[in-house]
C-alpha positions as CSV (number, residue, x, y, z in Angstrom):
1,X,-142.2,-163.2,129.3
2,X,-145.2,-161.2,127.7
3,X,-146.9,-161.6,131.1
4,X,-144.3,-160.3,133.4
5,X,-144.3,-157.3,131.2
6,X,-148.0,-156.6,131.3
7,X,-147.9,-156.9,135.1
8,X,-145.0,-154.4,135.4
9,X,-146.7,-152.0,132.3
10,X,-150.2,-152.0,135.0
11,X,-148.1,-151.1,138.1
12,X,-146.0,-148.1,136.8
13,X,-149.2,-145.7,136.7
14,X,-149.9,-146.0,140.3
15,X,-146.3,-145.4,141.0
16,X,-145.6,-142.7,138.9
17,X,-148.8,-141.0,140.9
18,X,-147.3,-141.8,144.0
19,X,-144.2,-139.7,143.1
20,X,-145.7,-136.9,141.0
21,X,-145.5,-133.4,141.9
22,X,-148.6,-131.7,144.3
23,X,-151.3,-130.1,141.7
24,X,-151.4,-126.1,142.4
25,X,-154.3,-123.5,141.4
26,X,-153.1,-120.9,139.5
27,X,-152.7,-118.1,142.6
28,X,-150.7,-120.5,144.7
29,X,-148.0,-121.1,141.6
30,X,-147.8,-117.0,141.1
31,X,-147.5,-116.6,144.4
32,X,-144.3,-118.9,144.9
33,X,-143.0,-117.5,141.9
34,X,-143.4,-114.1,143.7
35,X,-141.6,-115.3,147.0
36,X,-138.7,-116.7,144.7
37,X,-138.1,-113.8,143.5
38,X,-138.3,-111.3,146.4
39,X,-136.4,-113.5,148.4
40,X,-133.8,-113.7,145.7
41,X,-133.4,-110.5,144.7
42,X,-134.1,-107.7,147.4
43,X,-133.0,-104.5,146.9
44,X,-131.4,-104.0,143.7
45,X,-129.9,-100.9,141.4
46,X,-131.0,-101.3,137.6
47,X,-129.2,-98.6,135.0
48,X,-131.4,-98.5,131.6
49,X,-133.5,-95.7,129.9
50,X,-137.4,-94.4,130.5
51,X,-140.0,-95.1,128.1
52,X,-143.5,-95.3,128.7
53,X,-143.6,-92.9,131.8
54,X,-147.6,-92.6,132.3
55,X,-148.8,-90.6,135.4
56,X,-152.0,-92.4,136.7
57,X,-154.9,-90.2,138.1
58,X,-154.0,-92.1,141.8
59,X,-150.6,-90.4,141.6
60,X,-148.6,-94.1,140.6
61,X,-146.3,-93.5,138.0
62,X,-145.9,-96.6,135.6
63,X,-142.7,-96.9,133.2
64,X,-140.5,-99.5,131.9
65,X,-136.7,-99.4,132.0
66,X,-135.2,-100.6,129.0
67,X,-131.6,-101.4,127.1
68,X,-130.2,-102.8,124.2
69,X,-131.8,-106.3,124.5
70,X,-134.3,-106.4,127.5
71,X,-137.1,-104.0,129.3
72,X,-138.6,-104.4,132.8
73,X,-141.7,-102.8,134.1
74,X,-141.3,-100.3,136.7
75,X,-143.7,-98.7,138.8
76,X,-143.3,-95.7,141.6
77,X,-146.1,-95.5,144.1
78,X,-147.9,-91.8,144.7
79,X,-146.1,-91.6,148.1
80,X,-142.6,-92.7,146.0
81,X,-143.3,-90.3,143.0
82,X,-143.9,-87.6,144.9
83,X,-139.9,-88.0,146.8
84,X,-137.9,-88.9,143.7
85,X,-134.5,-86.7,143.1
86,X,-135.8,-86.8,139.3
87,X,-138.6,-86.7,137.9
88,X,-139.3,-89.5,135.3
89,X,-139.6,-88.5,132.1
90,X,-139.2,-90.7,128.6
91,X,-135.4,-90.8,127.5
92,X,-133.7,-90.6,130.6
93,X,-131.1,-92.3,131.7
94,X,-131.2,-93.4,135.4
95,X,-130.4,-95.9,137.7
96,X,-133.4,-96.8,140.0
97,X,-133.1,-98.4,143.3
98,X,-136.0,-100.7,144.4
99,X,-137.3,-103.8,144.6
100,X,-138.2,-107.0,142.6
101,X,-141.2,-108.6,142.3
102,X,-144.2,-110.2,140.5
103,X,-147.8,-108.8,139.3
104,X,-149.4,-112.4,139.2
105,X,-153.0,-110.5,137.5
106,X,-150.8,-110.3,133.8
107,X,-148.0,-113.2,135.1
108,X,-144.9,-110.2,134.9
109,X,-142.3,-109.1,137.0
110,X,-141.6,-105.4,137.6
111,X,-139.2,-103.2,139.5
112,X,-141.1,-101.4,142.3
113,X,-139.4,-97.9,142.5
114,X,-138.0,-96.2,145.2
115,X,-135.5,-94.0,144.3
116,X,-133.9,-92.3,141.1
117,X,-131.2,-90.5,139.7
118,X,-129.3,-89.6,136.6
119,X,-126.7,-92.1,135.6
120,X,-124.4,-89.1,134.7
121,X,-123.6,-85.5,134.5
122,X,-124.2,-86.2,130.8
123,X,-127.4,-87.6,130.8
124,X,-128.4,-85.0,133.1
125,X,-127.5,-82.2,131.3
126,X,-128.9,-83.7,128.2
127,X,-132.1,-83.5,130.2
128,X,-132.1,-80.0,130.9
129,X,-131.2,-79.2,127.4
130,X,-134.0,-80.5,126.2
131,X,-136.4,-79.4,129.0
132,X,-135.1,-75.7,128.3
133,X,-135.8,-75.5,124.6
134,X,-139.2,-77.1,125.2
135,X,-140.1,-74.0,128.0
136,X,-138.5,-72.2,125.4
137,X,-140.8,-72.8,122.8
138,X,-143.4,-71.7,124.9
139,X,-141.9,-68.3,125.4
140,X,-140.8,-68.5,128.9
141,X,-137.4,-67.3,128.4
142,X,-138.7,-64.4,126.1
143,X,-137.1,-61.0,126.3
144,X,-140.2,-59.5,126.0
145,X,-141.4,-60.9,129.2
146,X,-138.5,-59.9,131.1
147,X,-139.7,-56.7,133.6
148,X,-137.6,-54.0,134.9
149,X,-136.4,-53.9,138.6
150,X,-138.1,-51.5,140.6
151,X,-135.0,-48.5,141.3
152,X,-135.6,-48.2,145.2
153,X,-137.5,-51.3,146.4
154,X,-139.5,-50.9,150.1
155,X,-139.8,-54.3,151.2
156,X,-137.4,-57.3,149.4
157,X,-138.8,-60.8,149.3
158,X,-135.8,-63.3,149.8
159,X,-136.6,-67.0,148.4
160,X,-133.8,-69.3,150.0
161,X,-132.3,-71.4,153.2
162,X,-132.3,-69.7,156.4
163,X,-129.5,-71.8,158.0
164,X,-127.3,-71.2,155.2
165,X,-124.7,-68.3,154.8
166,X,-127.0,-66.8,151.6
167,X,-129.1,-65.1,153.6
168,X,-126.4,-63.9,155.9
169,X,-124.5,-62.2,152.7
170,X,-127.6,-60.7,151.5
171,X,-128.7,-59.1,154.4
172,X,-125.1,-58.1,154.6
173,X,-124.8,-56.4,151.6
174,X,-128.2,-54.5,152.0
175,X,-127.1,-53.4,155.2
176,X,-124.5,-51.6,153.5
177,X,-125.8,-50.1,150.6
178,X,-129.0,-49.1,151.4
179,X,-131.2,-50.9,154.4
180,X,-134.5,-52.3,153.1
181,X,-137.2,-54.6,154.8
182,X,-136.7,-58.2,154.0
183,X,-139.3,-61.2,154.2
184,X,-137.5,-64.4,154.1
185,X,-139.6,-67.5,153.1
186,X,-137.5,-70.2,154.5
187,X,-137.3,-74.0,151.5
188,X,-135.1,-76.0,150.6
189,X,-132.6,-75.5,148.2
190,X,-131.8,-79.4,147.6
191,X,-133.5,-82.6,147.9
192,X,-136.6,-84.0,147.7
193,X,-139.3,-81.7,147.5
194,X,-136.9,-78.6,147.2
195,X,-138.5,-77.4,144.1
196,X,-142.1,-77.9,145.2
197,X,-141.2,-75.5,148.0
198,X,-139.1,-73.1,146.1
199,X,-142.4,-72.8,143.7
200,X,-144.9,-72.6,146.5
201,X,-143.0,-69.7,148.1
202,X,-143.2,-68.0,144.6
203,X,-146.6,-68.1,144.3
204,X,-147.1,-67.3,148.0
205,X,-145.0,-63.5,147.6
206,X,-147.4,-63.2,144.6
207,X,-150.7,-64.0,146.0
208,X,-149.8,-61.3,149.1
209,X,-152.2,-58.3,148.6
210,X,-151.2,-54.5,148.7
211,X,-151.6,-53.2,152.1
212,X,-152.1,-56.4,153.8
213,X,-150.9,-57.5,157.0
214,X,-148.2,-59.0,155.4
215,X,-146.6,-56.2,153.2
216,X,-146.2,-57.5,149.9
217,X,-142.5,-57.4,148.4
218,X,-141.3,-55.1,145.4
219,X,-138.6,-57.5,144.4
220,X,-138.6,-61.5,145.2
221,X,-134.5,-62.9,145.3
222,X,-134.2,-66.5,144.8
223,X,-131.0,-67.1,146.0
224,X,-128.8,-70.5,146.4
225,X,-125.3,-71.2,147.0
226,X,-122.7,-72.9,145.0
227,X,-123.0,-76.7,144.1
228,X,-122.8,-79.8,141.8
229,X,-125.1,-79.8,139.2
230,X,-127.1,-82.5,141.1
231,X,-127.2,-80.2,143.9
232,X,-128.8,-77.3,141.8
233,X,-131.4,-79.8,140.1
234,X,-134.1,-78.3,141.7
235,X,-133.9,-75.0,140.3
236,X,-133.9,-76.8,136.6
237,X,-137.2,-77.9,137.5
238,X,-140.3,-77.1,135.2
239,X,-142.4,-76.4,138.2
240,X,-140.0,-73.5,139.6
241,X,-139.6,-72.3,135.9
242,X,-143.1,-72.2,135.5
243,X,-143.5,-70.8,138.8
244,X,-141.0,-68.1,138.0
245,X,-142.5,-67.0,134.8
246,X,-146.1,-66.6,136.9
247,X,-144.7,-64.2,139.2
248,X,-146.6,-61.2,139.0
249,X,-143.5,-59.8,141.1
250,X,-140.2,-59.4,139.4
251,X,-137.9,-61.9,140.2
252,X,-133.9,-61.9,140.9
253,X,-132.1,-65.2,140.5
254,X,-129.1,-65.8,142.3
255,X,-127.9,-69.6,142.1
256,X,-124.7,-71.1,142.4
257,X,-121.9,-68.9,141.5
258,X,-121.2,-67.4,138.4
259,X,-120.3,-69.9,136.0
260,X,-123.7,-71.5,137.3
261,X,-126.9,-71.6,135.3
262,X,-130.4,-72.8,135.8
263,X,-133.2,-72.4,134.2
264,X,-134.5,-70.9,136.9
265,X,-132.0,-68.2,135.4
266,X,-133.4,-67.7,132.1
267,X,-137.5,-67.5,133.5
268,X,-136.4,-64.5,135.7
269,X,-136.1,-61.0,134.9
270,X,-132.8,-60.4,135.9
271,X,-129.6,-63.0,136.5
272,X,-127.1,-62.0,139.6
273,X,-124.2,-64.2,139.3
274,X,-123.9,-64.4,143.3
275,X,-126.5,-64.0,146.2
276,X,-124.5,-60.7,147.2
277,X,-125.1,-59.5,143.5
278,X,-128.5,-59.8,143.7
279,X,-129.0,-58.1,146.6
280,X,-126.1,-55.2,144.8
281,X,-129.2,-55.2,142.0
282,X,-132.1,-54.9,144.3
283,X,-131.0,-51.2,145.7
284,X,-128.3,-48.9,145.1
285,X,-125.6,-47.5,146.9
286,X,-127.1,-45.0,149.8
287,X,-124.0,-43.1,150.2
288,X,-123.7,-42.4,146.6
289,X,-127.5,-41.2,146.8
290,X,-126.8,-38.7,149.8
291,X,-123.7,-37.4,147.7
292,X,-125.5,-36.6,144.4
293,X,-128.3,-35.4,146.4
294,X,-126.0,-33.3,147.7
295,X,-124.7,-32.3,144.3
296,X,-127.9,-31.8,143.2
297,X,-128.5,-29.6,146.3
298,X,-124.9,-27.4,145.3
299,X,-125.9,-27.2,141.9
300,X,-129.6,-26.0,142.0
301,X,-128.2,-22.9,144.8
302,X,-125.5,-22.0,142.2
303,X,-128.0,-22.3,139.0
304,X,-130.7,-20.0,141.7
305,X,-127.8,-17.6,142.8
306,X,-126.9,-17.3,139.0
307,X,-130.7,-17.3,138.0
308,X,-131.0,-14.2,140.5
309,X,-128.0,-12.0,139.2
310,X,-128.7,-12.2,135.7
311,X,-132.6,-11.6,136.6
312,X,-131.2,-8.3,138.4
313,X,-128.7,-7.1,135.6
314,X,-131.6,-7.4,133.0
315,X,-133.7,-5.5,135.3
316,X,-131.5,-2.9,135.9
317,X,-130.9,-2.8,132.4
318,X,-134.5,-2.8,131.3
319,X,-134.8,0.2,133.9
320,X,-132.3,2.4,132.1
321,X,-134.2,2.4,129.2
322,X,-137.0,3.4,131.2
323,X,-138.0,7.3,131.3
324,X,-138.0,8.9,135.0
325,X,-140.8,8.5,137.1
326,X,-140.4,11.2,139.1
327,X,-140.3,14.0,136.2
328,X,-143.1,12.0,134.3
329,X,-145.5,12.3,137.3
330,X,-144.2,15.7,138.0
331,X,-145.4,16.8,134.3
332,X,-148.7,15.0,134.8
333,X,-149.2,16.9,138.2
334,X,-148.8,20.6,136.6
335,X,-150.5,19.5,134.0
336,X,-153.6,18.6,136.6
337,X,-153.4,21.7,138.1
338,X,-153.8,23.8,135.5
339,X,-157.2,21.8,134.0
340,X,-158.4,22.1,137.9
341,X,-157.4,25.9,137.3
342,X,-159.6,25.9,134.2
343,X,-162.3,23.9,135.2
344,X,-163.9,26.2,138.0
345,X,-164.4,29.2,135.1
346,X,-165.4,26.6,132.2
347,X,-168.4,24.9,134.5
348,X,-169.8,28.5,135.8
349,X,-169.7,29.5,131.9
350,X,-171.8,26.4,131.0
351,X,-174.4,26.7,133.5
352,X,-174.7,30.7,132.8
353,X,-175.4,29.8,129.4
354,X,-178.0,27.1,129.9
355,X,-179.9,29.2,132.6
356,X,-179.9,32.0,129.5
357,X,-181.3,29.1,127.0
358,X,-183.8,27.9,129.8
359,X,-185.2,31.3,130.4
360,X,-185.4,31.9,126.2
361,X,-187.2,28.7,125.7
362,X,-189.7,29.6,128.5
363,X,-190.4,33.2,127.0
364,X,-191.7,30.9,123.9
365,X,-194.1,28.6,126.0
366,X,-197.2,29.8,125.7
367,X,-199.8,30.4,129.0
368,X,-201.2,27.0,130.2
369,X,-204.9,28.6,130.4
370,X,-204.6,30.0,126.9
371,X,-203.6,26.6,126.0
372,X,-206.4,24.8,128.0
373,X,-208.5,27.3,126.7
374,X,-207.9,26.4,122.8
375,X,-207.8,22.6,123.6
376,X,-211.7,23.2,124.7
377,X,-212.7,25.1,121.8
378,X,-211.4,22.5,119.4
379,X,-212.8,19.6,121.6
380,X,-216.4,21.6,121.5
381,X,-216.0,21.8,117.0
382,X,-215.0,18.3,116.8
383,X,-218.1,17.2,118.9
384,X,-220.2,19.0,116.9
385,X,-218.9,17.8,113.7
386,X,-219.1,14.0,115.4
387,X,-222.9,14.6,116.2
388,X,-223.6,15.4,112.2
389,X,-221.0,12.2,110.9
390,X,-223.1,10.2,113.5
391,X,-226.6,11.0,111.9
392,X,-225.1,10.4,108.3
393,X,-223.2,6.7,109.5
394,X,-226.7,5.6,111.2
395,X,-228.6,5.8,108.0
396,X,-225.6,3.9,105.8
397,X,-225.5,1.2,108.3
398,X,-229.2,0.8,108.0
399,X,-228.8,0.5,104.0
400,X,-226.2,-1.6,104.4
401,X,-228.1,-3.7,106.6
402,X,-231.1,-4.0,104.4
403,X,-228.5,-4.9,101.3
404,X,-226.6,-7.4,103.2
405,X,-230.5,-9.0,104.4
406,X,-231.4,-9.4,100.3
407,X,-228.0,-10.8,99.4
408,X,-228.1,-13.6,102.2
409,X,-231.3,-14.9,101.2
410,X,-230.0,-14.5,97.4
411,X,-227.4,-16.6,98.5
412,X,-229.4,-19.1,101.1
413,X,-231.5,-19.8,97.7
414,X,-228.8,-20.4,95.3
415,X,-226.8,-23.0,98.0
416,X,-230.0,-25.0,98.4
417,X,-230.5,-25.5,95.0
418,X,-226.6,-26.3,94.2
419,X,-226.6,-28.8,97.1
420,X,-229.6,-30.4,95.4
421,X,-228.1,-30.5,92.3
422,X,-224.7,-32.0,93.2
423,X,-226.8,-34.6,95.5
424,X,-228.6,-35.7,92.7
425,X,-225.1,-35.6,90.4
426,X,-223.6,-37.7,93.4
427,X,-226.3,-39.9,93.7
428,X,-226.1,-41.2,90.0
429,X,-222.2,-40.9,89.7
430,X,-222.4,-43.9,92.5
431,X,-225.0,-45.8,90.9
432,X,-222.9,-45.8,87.5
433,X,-220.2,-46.9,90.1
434,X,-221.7,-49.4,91.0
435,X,-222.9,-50.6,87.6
436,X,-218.9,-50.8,87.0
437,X,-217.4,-52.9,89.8
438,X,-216.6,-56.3,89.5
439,X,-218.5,-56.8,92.8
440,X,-221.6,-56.9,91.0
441,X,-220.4,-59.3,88.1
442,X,-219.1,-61.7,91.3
443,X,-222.6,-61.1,93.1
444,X,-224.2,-62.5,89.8
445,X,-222.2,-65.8,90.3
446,X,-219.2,-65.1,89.0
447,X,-215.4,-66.4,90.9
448,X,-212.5,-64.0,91.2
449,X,-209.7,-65.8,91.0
450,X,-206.0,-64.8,91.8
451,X,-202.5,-66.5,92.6
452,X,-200.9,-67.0,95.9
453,X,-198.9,-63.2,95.1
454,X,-202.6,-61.7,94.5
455,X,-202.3,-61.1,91.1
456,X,-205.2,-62.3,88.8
457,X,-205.3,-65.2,87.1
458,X,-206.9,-64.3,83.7
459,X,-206.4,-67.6,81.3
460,X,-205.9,-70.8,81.9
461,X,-202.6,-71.5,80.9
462,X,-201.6,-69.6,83.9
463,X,-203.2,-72.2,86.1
464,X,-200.6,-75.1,86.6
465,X,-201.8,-77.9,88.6
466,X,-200.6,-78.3,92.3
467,X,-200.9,-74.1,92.6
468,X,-201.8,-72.5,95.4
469,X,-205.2,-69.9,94.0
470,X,-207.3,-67.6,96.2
471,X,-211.4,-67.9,94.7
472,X,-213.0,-64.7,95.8
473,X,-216.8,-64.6,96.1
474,X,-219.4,-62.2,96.4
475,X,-219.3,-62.9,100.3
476,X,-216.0,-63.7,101.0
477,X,-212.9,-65.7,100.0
478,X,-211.7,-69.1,99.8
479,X,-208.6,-71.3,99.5
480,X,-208.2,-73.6,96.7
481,X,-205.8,-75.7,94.9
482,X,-205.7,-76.8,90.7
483,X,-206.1,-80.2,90.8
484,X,-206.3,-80.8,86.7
485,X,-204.2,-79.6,84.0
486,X,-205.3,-76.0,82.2
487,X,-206.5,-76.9,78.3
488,X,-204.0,-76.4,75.8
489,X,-204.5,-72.5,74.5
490,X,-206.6,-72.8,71.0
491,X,-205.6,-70.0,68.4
492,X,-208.8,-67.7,68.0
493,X,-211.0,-69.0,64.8
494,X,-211.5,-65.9,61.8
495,X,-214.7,-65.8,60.4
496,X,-214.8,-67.9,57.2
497,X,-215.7,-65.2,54.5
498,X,-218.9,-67.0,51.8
499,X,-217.9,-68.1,48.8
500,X,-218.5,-65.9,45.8
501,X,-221.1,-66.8,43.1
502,X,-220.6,-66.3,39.3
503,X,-217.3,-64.6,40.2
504,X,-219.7,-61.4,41.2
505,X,-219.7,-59.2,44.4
506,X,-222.0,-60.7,47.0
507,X,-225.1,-59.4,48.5
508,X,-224.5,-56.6,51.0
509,X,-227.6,-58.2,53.1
């Protein structure tokens, strides 16, 4: 019995080889899981909320959706990311549509993305809540931003759909208030990649330069019509709001209808609560402008026509007060006469007299030879008394010249023998000079030395060790340091005074 059980105990091994499983590597297991679970689940809708969004630098966004009790990794590819109806964002909820299957490098399965939406009005509007109170806190929505509409706008930049019937009503309405120029950039108003486009044509109306070939708008309309709130998601978008708030153009919103709001809305600088509003705030009526034009025009002939009477009344007034010309010049004429009248006798009695004063002041003159004649005789005495003055000034110059000769050599004498004196004086004032400076104490062998400020050091105590000190020689100077400590400073000793003898006074010598 024990041997019929040992042969049956060696035989099971090879059996139970024979039905074992195949052996796999690692890559061949993970890749069978992988087929399992595409083939089992293909294209499936999962509802749960974002967490973990992270935006790659290759454009894959990564994320896990997540409930109650379970999360699953998720990822959107850059082509994917850049279609999705909603952006991912942490918090969210959404239901994602995509595909199931296996990333056998960290042995996981994950949801590959490839499209998203809300999971409800709620959720969705949740999201914009929070998305406008974050702009909002950056001061996008600020009043202060907010620029005023130019009154009479040349060319009107139109930001909307050109199949749809918003362009048709604006160009309508501007027809029949007051004909402008309209661009129309042509996006989409819905959809994937609606609000890229609706940005991009933003920031094109702004980047147009003044007087180019393109004329650059005065106003920029961005216009949409009515819809569900998923419909008008794209103008929620941070990338319009943002885009918005750039404009360097001021910018009409017009979305939905009137109980519609975006935040496209709060970013621009005015809100029209229709497309045909907006273009009703772009220009004004032209028919009202011809009319008060026109009562402008009445009211400036009237105000002229009244301007011109009362000018005249005051002047005829001002002229009644005024005396009469016509008697006032008449005086003035008489009155010219009679001075011409005068004026003939008056000049012939002036020129009668002068000639009498001209002919009296001649009778005084005397006769030009009698007056050459004395002008000789007193040039003839003053030559003669000029010869005798000349004789007498010759000899006092020749005195003076002899006394000036004796006082210069006087004086030529006396300088020589001061300037000997004071050279002798100078000579010995240096000598004692010389005797005096410390030059000659150093040239003896003596050291001058001084601190690193060039002051003197005079005693040792004022040497501490380690100091920088400055020995000056007889022929120059040199560096030096003090290397051992200064003595201590010794109290000068007094003289002891001998001792008295016998109690007497002591010799003197």
């Amino acid at each position: 019995m024990v041997a019929s059980m040992s042969n049956e105990s060696a035989a099971s091994p090879e059996q139970a080889a024979s039905n074992a499983p195949p052996i796999l590597t690692v890559s061949e297991l993970a890749g069978q899981v992988r087929h399992a679970i595409e083939d089992r689940f293909g294209l499936v809708r999962v509802r749960g909320e974002l967490s973990g969004v992270k935006r790659a630098g290759s454009g894959h966004v990564y994320m896990a959706l997540k409930d109650v009790d379970s999360v699953i990794d998720a990822v959107a590819w850059r082509g994917t990311a850049q279609r999705l109806a909603v952006m991912p964002e942490d918090g969210l909820d959404v239901i994602a549509t995509g595909r199931l299957t296996t990333y056998p490098a960290r042995s996981r399965y994950q949801l590959i993305v490839e499209q998203m939406e809300m999971a409800g009005e709620g959720a969705l509007l949740k999201m914009i809540e929070e998305r406008r109170k974050r702009l909002a806190a950056e001061g996008l929505f600020d009043a202060a931003r907010k620029r005023k509409l130019p009154y009479l706008p040349e060319v009107i930049g139109v930001v909307t759909s050109p199949t749809g019937a918003v362009i048709r009503d604006i160009l309508h309405r501007l027809a029949d208030r007051f004909p402008r120029r309209v661009l129309l950039w042509p996006v989409l108003v819905q959809g994937n990649g609606a609000a890229e486009q609706v940005a991009a044509a933003i920031d094109g109306f702004s980047a147009l330069a003044e007087g180019g070939a393109v004329p650059r708008p005065d106003v920029v309309i961005v216009a949409r019509g009515g819809g569900s709130l998923e419909d008008l998601m794209a103008f929620n978008e941070e990338i319009v709001v943002r885009a918005i708030a750039a404009s360097t153009i001021p910018v009409i919103s017009a979305v939905g209808h009137e109980t519609d709001t975006t935040l496209a809305d709060f970013a621009s600088d005015m809100r029209a609560p229709t497309p045909t509003a907006a273009a009703e705030m772009a220009v004004p009526v032209r028919a009202d402008l011809l009319l008060a034009v026109d009562r402008c025009g009445g009211s400036l002939a009237a105000a002229a026509v009244k301007l011109v009477r009362h000018r005249a009344e005051r002047l005829a007034a001002l002229a009644r007060g005024l005396p009469d010309a016509r008697r006032a010049v008449g005086r003035k004429a008489q009155r010219a006469d009679e001075w011409a009248e005068r004026l003939g006798p008056a000049l012939a009695r002036y020129l009668d007299g002068r000639t009498r004063q001209v002919g009296y002041l001649g009778q005084r003159l005397p006769a030009p030879r009698e007056l050459v004649q004395r002008k000789r005789q007193s040039l003839a005495a003053a030559a003669g008394a000029l010869t005798v003055t000349g004789s007498h000034l010759r000899t006092h110059l020749r005195r003076e010249a002899m006394r000036l000769d004796r006082e210069g050599k006087r004086l030529a004498r006396g300088w020589s023998l001061r300037r000997i004196s004071s050279g002798d004086r100078l000579a010995a004032l240096a000598s004692l000079l010389a005797s005096y400076s410390y030059r000659a104490v150093l040239a003896r062998g003596f050291v001058l030395v001084r601190d690193a400020a060039g002051v003197p050091v005079l005693r040792a105590a004022a040497a501490t060790t380690g100091s920088e000190v400055k020995l000056t020689f007889a022929d120059g100077e040199v560096g030096a340091r003090i290397a051992g400590d200064a003595p201590a400073p010794q109290a000068p000793s007094r003289p002891q005074r001998p001792a008295r003898r016998d109690g007497r006074q002591g010799d003197l010598l």
